[in-house]
ROBA-62466 format. One record per residue (C-alpha): residue in three letters; x, y, z. Coordinates in steps of 0.25 Angstrom, whole numbers, plus 2048, in hexadecimal, padded with zeros to 3 digits. Layout:
REM residues N
ALAXYZ;...
//
This chain:
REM residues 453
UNK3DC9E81A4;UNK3D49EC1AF;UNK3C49F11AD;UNK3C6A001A9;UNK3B7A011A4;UNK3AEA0C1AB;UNK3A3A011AE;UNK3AE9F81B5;UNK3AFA031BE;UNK3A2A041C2;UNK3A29F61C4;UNK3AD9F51CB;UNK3A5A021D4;UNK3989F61D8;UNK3A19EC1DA;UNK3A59F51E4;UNK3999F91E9;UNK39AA0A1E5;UNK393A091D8;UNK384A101DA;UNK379A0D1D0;UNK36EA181CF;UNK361A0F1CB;UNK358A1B1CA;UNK358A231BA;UNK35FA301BB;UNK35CA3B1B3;UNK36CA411AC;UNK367A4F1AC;UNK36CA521BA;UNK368A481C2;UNK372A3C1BE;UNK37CA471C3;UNK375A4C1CF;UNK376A3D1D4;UNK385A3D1D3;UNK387A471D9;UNK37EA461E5;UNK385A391E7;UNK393A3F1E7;UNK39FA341EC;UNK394A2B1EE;UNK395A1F1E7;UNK396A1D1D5;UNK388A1E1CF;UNK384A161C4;UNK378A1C1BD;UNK36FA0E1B8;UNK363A171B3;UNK366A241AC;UNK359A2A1A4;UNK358A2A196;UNK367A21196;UNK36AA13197;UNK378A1519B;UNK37CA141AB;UNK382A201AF;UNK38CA201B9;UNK393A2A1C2;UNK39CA2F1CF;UNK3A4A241CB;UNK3B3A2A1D0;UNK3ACA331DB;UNK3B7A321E6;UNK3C4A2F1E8;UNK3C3A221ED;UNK3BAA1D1E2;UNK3C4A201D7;UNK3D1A1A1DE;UNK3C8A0C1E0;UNK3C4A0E1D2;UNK3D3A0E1CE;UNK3D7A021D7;UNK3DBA0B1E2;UNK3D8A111ED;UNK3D6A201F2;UNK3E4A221F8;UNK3EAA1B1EB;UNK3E3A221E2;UNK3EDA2D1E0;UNK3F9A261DF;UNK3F1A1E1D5;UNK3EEA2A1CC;UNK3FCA2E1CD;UNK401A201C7;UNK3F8A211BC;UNK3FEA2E1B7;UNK40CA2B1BA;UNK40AA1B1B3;UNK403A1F1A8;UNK3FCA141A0;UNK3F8A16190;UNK3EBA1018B;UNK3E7A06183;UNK3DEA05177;UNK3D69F8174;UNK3CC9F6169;UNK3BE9F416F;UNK3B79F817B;UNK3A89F5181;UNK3A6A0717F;UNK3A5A05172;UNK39A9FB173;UNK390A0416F;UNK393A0F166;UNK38AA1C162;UNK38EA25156;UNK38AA33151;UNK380A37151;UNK37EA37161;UNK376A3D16C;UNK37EA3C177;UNK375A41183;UNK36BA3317D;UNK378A2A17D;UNK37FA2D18A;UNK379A30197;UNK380A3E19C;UNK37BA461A7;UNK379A541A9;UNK37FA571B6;UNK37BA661BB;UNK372A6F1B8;UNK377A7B1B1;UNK37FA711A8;UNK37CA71199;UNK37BA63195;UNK380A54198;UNK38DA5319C;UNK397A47199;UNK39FA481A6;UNK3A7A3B1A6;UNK3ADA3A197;UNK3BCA37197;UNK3BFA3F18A;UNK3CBA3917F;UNK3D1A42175;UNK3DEA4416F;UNK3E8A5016B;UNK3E4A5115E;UNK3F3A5415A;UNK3FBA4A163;UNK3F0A3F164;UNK3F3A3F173;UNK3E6A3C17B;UNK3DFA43187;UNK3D5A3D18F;UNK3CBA46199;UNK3BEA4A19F;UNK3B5A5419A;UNK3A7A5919A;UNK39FA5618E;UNK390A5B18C;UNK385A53184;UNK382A5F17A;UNK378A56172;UNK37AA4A166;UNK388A49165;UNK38EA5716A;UNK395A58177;UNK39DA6417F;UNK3A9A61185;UNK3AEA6D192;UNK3BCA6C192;UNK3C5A77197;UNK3CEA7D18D;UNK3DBA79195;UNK3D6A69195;UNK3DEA6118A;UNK3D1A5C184;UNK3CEA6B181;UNK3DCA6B17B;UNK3DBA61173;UNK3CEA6516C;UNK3D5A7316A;UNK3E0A6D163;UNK3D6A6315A;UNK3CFA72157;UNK3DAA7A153;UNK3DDA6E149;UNK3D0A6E144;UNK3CAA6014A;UNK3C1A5D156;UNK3C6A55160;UNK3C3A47161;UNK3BEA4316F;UNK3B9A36176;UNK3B0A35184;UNK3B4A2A18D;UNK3A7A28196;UNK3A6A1C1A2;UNK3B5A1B1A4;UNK3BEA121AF;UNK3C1A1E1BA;UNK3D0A1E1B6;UNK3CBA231A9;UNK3C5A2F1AF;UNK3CFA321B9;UNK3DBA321AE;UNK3D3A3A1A5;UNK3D4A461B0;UNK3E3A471B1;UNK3E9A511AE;UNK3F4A4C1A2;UNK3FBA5419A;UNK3F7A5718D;UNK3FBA4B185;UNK3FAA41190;UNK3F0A36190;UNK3E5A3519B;UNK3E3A27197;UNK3F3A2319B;UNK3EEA271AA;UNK3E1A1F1A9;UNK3ECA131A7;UNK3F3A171B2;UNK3E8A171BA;UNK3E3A0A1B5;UNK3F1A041B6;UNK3EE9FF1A8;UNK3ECA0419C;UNK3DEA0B199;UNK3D7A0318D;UNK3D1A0D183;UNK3C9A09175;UNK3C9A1316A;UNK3BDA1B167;UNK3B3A19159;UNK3B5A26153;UNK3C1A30159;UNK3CDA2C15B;UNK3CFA2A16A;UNK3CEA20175;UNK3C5A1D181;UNK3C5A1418D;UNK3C1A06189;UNK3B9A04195;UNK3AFA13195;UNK3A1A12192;UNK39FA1C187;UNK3A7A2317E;UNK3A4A30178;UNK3ACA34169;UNK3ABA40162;UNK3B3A4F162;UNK3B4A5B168;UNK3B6A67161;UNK3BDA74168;UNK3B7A7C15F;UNK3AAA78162;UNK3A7A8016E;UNK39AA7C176;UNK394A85181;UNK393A7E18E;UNK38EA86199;UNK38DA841A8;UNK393A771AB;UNK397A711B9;UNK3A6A6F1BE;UNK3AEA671CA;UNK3ACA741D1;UNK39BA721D1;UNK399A7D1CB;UNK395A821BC;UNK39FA881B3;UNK39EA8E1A6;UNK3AAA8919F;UNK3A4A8F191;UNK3A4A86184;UNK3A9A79184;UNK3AEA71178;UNK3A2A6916F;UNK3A4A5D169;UNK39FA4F164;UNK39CA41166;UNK39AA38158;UNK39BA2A161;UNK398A2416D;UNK39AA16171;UNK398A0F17E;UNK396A01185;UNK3889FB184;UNK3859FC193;UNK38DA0A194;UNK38DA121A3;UNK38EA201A1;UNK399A271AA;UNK396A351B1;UNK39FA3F1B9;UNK396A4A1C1;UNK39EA561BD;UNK39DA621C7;UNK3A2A621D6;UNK3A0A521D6;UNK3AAA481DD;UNK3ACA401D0;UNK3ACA4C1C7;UNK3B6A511D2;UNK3C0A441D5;UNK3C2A421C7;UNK3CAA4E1C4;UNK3D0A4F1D4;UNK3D8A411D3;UNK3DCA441C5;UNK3E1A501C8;UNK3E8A4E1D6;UNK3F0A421CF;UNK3F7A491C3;UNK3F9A561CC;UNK3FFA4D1D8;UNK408A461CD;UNK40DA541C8;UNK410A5A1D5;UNK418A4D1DA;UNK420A4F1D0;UNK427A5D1D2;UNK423A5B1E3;UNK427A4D1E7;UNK41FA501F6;UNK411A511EF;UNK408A441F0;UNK3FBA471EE;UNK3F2A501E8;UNK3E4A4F1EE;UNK3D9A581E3;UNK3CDA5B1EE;UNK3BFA581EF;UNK3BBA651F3;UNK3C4A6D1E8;UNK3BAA661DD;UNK3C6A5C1DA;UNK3CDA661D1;UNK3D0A731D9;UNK3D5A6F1E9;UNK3E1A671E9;UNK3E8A611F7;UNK3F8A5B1F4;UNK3FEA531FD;UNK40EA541FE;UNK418A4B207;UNK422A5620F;UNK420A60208;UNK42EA69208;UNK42BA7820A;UNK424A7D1FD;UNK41FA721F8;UNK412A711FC;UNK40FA7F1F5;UNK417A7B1E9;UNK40DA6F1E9;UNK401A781EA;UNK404A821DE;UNK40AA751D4;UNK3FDA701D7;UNK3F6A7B1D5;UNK3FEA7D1C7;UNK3FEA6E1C3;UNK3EEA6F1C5;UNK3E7A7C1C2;UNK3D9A781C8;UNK3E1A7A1D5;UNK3DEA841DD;UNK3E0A801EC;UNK3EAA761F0;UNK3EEA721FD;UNK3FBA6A202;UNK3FCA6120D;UNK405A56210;UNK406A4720F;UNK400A4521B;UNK3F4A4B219;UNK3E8A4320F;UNK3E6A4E204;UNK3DAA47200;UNK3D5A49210;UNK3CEA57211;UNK3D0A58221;UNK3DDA55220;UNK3E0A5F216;UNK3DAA6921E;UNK3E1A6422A;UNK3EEA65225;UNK3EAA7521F;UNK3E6A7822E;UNK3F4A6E233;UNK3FFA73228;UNK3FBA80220;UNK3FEA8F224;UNK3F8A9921C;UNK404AA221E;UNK40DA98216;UNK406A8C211;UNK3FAA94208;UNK3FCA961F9;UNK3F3AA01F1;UNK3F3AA21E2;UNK3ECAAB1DC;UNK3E7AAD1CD;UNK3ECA9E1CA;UNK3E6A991BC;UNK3D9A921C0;UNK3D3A861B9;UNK3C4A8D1B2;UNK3BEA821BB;UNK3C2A891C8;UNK3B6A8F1CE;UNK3BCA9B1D3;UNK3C5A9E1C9;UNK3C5AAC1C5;UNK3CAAAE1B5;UNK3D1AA01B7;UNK3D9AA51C3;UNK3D7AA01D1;UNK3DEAA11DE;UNK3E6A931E0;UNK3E9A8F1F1;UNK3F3A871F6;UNK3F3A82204;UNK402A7A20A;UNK3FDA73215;UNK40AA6B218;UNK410A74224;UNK410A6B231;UNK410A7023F;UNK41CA6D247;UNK426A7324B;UNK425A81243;UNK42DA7D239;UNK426A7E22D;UNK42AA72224;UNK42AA6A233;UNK421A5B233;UNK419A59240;UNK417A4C243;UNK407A47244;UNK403A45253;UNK3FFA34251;UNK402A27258;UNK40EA1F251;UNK40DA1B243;UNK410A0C247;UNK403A0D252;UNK3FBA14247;UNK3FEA0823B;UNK3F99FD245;UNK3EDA0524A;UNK3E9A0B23D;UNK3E99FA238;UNK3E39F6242;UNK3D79FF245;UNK3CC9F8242;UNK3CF9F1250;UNK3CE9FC257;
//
């Protein structure tokens, strides 16, 4: 099988050249993050010296597009249809008996915030924040597994707060385990190969595993180990696992705390919980996300969510062929599909499935084929080329809202859809003028050879 540890990525980033080790001690409280974000799609950073840890901490490891595709042996134009293989030729997991993360093992009673070297990120924050734990758990009455990210704050020893959305299936599942009078068992995956992170942000039905899609992705199966104490499994390549519970019942104020968006929310409690054991490998590297408006915080959610939306709407619209989530709509909320002759209607069919199939959603714009959805001038070329206001603008209002929206207003917000597939020509609305250029055949040989030029 091939390397599917976190440290054989960023090996594999210095062989490369793109790995950048940060020699100088930095402090966690702030200053760790201010770095990762100050040096935005720059290069990965590898912290060597973090004070008061002897842990490397690395970060802005999958901080744009093109770093993620070579990640997953592809490249930036493949990367789509590479995602959408994944979760159309799923692959199921593997367990095996022993793995180099539980080299090192740490029981309860534990202080955390001495062991594992978590930042602080922002100001008004209330603690240290995992950022970067991919979380297990299972349905505590079907035994079906779920894998995702979520935010965990260091609450001192051995205490955490998870902040999870009420509609997210972690939060489900720890609702059931309530109402049948148990905690939820959970274990925290951190330092983890990038197709672990990515499939752990599609968005699956309840019931389906995240780890088949990390197989898909991997194009083989995912190896995982089972934990010491709860009864889950973990990636056998991570660094460092976390095992312990959540309660739902247990609910822990959070206060201001950052979102994609960049700003604070106040989201109320979130759910406490536990860890009784940690283990990890001797020389384990500490993963991190920047959470807020930051590229790999950002990127993470936009390619998961483009792939599974793109694959649902292919299904009922044959035309679609991509969906682009946008930089500038925080990689949750600005959506740009992409559709191959589009017949009349479609494009605004398009635009509202999406904006049902997604509910972070709330501006969409359809353009055609020809156009590079991921290329913001040529999107806005083909508004100012194709779109009429009169007959090609959609506007919703008092859609449901995702509580992340920054606008929203009691969870509503108004929802824009923009059909830039009209084409001048010869009045006729569904018409195809035909691009001013020299022959294809002319093009071919110039475009091949011209570096001669």
């Amino acid at each position: 099988m091939a390397d599917q540890s976190f440290r054989g990525t960023l090996e594999r980033l210095a062989e490369w050249g793109e790995l950048h080790t940060v020699e100088r001690e930095v402090d966690l409280r702030f200053e760790l993050g201010a770095v990762l974000g100050l040096r935005q799609h720059d290069k990965p950073q590898l912290f060597a010296k973090v004070a008061g840890h002897e842990m490397k901490v690395a970060g802005n490891v999958m901080n744009s597009r093109e770093r993620i595709a070579r990640l997953l042996d592809t490249d930036r134009a493949g990367l789509p249809g590479r995602i959408l293989d994944a979760l159309r030729r799923q692959i199921p997991p593997v367990t095996i008996e022993t793995a180099p993360v539980q080299e090192v093992v740490h029981h309860a009673p534990l202080d955390l915030a001495a062991l594992l070297p978590v930042p602080t990120w922002f100001e008004h924050e209330t603690g240290p924040y995992i950022t970067a734990g991919v979380i297990v758990a299972r349905d505590p009455e079907t035994g079906r597994r779920n894998v995702s990210i979520a935010r965990l704050r260091l609450d001192g020893g051995g205490r955490v707060m998870v902040g999870i959305a009420r509609n997210h299936h972690l939060n489900l599942l720890a609702e059931k385990a309530k109402s049948l009078g148990q905690r939820l068992p959970i274990a925290v995956a951190i330092g983890n190969h990038p197709a672990v992170l990515l499939g752990s942000q599609m968005y699956l039905g309840l019931g389906d595993d995240e780890y088949d899609v990390v197989g898909g992705l991997l194009g083989e199966p995912l190896q995982l180990v089972r934990c010491l104490t709860v009864p889950l499994e973990v990636p056998a390549g991570a660094e460092i696992v976390l095992e312990g519970f959540i309660d739902a019942g247990d609910l822990v104020p959070e206060g201001s705390v950052s979102e994609f968006h960049g700003f604070y929310v106040n989201y109320g409690p979130g759910t406490g919980g536990a860890i009784g054991c940690v283990t990890h490998r001797r020389d384990a590297v500490y993963q991190a996300i920047l959470p807020g408006y930051a590229p790999e915080h950002c990127l993470l959610g936009a390619v998961a969510i483009e792939a599974v939306c793109c694959e649902a709407l292919k299904r009922v619209i044959p035309a679609v062929r991509r969906v682009v989530v946008t930089d500038g709509g925080m990689g949750r909320l600005h959506a740009v599909i992409a559709m191959h002759r589009p017949r009349p209607g479609e494009g605004k069919r398009a635009a509202i499935l999406a904006m049902g199939q997604i509910n972070l959603f709330k501006l969409v714009i359809v353009v055609e084929d020809d156009v590079d959805p991921e290329d913001a001038a040529e999107v806005e070329w083909s508004l100012a080329a194709r779109f009429r206001g009169d007959e090609d603008l959609i506007v919703l209002p008092g859609m449901k809202a995702d509580r992340c929206d920054p606008v929203h207003q009691s969870m509503t917000v108004t929802k824009i859809g923009l059909i830039a597939t009209t084409r001048p020509g010869d009045g006729e609305r569904e018409s195809r003028s035909e691009f001013a250029r020299a022959p294809a055949e002319v093009l071919a040989r110039v475009r091949a050879e011209l570096g001669e030029y």
